[in-house]
Each structure stands twice: as C-alpha cells, then as structure tokens.
C-alpha positions, -999 to +999 in steps of 0.1 A: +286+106+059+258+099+037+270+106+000+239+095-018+213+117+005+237+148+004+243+143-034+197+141-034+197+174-016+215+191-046+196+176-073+179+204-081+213+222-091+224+195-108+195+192-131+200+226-136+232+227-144+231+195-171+198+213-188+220+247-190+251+226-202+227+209-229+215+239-247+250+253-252+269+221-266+301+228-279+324+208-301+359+198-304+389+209-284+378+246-276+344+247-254+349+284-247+311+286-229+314+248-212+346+262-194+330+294-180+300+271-171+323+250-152+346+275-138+311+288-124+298+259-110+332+252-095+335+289-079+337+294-040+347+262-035+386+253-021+393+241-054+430+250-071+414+256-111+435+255-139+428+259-174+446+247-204+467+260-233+458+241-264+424+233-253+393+246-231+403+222-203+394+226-163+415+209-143+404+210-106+425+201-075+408+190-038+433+191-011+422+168+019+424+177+056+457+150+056+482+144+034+480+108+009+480+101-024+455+111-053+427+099-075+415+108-107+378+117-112+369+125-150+342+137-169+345+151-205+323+179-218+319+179-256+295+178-280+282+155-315+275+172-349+239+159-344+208+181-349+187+172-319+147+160-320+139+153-290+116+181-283+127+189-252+121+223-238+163+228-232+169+213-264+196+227-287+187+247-315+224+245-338+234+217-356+252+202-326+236+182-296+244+163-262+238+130-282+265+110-258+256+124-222+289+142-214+263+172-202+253+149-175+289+136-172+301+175-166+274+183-139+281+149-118+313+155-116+313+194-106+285+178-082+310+158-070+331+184-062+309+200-043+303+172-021+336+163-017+346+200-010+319+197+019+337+167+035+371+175+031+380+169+066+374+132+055+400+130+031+433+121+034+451+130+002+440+151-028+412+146-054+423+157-097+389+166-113+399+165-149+370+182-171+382+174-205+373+187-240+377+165-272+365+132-264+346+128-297+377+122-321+397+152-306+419+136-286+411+156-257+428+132-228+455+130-250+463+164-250+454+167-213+477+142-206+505+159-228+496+193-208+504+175-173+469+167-160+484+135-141+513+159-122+485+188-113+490+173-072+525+175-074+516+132-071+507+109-099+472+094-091+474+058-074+440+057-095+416+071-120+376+067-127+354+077-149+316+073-155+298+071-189+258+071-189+243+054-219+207+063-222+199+024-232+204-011-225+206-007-187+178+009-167+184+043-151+203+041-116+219+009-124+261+001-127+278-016-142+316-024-153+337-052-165+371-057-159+402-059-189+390-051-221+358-026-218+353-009-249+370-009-281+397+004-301+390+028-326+407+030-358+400+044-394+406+031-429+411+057-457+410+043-490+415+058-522+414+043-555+428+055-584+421+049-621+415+067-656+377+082-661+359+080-695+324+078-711+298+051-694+293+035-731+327+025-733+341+013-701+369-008-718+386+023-731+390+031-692+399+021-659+366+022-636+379+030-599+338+019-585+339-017-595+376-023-580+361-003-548+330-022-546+345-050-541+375-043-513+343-031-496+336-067-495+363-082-493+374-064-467+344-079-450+355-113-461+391-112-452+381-102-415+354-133-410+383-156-418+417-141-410+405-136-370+394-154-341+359-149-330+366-148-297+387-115-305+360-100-327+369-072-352+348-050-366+346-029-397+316-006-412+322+017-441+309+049-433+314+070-464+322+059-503+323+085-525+326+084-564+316+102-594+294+131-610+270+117-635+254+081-649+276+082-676+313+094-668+335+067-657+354+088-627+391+088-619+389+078-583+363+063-557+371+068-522+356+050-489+364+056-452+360+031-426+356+028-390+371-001-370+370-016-340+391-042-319+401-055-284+432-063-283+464-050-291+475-081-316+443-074-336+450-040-340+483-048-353+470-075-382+444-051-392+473-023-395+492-046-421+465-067-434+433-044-444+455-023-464+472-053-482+437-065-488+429-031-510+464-036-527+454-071-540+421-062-551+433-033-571+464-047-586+437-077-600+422-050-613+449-025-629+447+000-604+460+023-582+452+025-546+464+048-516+453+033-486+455+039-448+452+031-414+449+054-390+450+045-351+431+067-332+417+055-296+433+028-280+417+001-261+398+009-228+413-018-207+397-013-168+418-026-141+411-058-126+410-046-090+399-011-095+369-026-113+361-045-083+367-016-061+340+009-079+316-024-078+320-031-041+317+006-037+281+005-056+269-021-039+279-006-003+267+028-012+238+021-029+229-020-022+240-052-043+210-044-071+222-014-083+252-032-097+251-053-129+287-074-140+288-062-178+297-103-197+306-082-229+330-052-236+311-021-255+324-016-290+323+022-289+357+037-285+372+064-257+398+086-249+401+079-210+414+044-225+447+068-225+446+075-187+440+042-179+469+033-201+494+048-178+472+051-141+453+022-124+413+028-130+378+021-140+353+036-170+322+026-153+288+030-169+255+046-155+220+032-172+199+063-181+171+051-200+144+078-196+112+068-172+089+050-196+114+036-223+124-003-228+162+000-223+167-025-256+145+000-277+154+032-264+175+058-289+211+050-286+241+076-276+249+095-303+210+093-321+192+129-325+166+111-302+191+101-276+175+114-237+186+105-207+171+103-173+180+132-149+173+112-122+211+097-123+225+125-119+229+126-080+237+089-083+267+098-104+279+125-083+276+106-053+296+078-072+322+096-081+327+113-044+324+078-030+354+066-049+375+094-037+367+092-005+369+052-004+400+053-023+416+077-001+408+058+028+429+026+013 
C-alpha cells in the first residue's frame, strides 16, 4: 500500500476541488456552499456523514474491515475578511478570500478519505473526519466539540491530527511539528476610557480620554517587558484605537482593542489580572474612568509528546527523513483544534506551501491578500493524513 503514489494519481481532483473551494470562501460558523461541496466530494464513498445543528459542520465516519479504536483527522473550512490580489484565475471576487489555506486543508482531507475508503480492508478500527467551520474567531471546534464530534464512533479517539499549510517560511512538501506548546494562546483586551469632552483650546476645562489612552498603549508595552520571563514570551499588539470627530473637540471616550498572545497557562492567568490593573492605574493618575477587559478566546495548542513523534516518524517513513523539519520555536498564531487536543492525544502538524519560485522568508504570509500556496502539497497532505490513520490504527 503506497499512500503517497495513490494520493499522486488523484491530484488532479484535488487541485480541483481546492481551486472550486477557493472561489466560494465562506465565513464564520455557517458555510452553507463549503458543506454541499464537501458532502459532494465525500458522496459514494462508505462514509456515515453527519451535519451539524448550530453550525455548517461535516462530520464523516470510516469503519474499518476490523474492529479498534479511532483517530481523529481534521481540517477546517472557513474563510478571512480579506479582499484577495493575487490574480489568480480562481481567485475570489467578494470581500472574503482563502488567505489561511483551509481550502487546501478541506480538499486533503476529503482526499484522504477517499484513499482511506479505498483501503479499508487495512484498517482496524474507525477513522472521524471532522470538517469544521469557524476556526477564524468562531469557535468552530468548540462548538463541534459541544455537538459530540468526539462520540460520532460510538468511541472517543485514542488520537487526533491535524495539518495546517503555511504558504511561507518552510518550502513546499516539507513537515514539520514540535512537541508541547505549538502555537499560541489567543486572547483580546477591550479597553475603554472614559472622560468628559470639551473644546481643543481649553483642555483644562475637560478631561481628555486620548492622552490617558496613549499612554496604557505604552505602558501596557512596558509592564509586559518587565513583569514576564523571556523565556515565556507574551505578546501584545493593538489593533484598533479609536477616538474622536474633529481637531478640536476634546471627545468623551477613546477606545483600543488588543490582541494577545501566550504559551502557557500561568501567563495567561497574570495577563488576565494584570493588563487590566495596568489600564486602572494609568487612568486613576489621570482622573478617569476606564472599562477594561480580557477576553480568553483560543487556548494554547499544546501537541502531544509522543503523538508528535509519531506523525514525524510517519513523515520520514512515508516520504524519507528530508521531508521532515523539528520546528525549535512554537508559532504565535492561535487555533481552535488547541480544544481537541485539550481533551484527546494529537498533533497540529504544518505543511510548507511556498509557491514554486518564492523565498519561503519573503513570501506573503497566511492571512495577507497576497497569500498563494503551492498545489503541489496537496497529495502530500492527503496521503499524510491517511498515513496516520492507517499507522495509528495499526498500533
């Protein structure tokens, strides 16, 4: 059984499939098109499909020729607000794009299942294809999770993967993983401070809210470079301050939102208490009011020690030891598989995808308007993914 070479022979479908995925991106919870796409792709095959309730969800069962336990394969299936430029000639035309990959995420996997459907006599236990919606600040595993995805078998998984291209840094075809931390937490701060507008001329006779916001901005900054250890790095960007109508009118309030990201579970919990006392001191010094907030969103993506190794060994068996590359540093981007993981043994592995041509350390990042991918990883994926059922199954 040759994974890799059966996974080649479909290529063509696969390309087809991301490049049809791509020009209908979708965004959120509810992919209404994605899921017929996928039902399609998955049809005639002797896969159970089940849909969700709250959300545009496929979930996708595989039972093998024997009985055994169950692994997790996952790939999620929204969409960025991001109008795309890259020109190509399946580009999307709305104000929405495949920025992050999950169109080639969605066609590996239902890739996948068609090679694994093809050698089901070689599996002993069940496969859980989980095509989730929401991954993009939606809390779509979340809400898969709360829906039952891990009892679709009638068996918790003994083990979960998923696979994320990136479309820099690594060149295409190549691995890699790291176990423990892998990517970041992700967290918002919501800050709103509150003072007492007035003419420009005569800012004594008011209480300016921009000054005092100004500077928890960097503060903020400040308190983080000394309150935590480098070696558990934090980090905080303000994405959005808002304030005011005109040159001259001192406004009420000035508001600023922040992202922020950390690895471990400590940090997350000192950030809670201490970015929000932070915006209290600095507008109490100042004679204001402040309503601040932290809001936890993903956790973090902490891989499995041994199920890391296990999707490495499989790499470098499947596809030889070059193709593998040991990540030294966790990825500060955030995800919601971090929530599977949390409660089943697995892996988020990454895929290089820098297009032919392109220096992986200058190439367009997920998530930029620019962002392509090679299409050449996409049999790669899919045979990944079937090789760590089958391998898995085999334990």
């Amino acid at each position: 059984m040759n994974l890799l070479d059966d996974a080649r022979a479909m290529s063509d479908d696969l390309v087809r499939l991301r490049r049809q995925l791509h020009s209908i991106p979708e965004i959120g919870l509810q992919l209404p098109r994605t899921q017929e796409t996928v039902l399609a792709a998955l049809d005639g095959l002797p896969i159970e499909t089940t849909t969700g309730a709250g959300l545009t969800s496929v979930t996708g069962v595989l039972r093998g020729a024997r009985p055994g336990p169950t692994v997790l394969l996952r790939g999620d299936m929204d969409a960025l607000p991001v109008a795309e430029r890259t020109g190509l000639p399946f580009a999307a035309e709305a104000e929405r794009m495949h920025a992050c990959g999950h169109d080639l995420h969605t066609a590996m996997l239902a890739g996948a299942a068609r090679l694994l459907a093809a050698h089901r006599d070689h599996l002993a236990g069940d496969v859980l294809f989980m095509f989730q919606p929401g991954e993009e600040g939606y809390n779509g595993a979340g809400h898969m999770l709360d829906e039952g995805v891990l009892e679709a078998t009638g068996d918790r998984p003994l083990a979960a993967y998923a696979l994320h291209v990136l479309s820099h840094s690594w060149p295409a075809g190549v691995f890699t993983a790291r176990g423990g931390p892998a990517m970041a937490a992700s967290s918002v701060l919501n800050v709103t401070v509150r003072g007492a507008g007035g003419h420009g001329s005569a800012p004594h006779r008011s209480l300016d809210p921009i000054p005092a916001a100004c500077e928890m901005v960097t503060a903020l900054q400040t308190w983080i470079s000394r309150a935590f250890d480098v070696f558990d790095p934090v980090v905080l960007t303000v994405g959005r301050f808002h304030a005011g109508t005109a040159t001259n009118i001192i406004p009420d309030d000035a508001r600023f939102a922040a992202t922020v990201r950390s690895f471990s579970h400590e940090a997350r919990t000192r950030l809670a208490e201490g970015l929000v006392a932070v915006c209290e001191g600095v507008a109490a010094a100042h004679g204001l009011a402040v309503d601040a907030e932290f809001v936890e969103q993903y956790p973090v993506t902490v891989n499995d020690a041994a199920e890391t190794a296990f999707a490495a060994d499989a790499v470098r068996e499947a596809f030889g030891e070059e193709w593998f590359a040991p990540m030294e540093s966790p990825l500060t981007g955030a995800e919601d598989f971090s929530r599977v993981i949390d409660e089943v043994p697995g892996a988020m592995v990454f895929l290089g995808a820098t297009p032919e041509g392109a220096d992986p350390e200058t190439a367009p990042t997920n998530h930029s308007p620019l962002a392509a991918f090679d299409e050449s990883v996409l049999a790669r994926g899919a045979a990944l993914y079937a090789e760590l059922a089958v391998r898995r199954l085999a334990v």
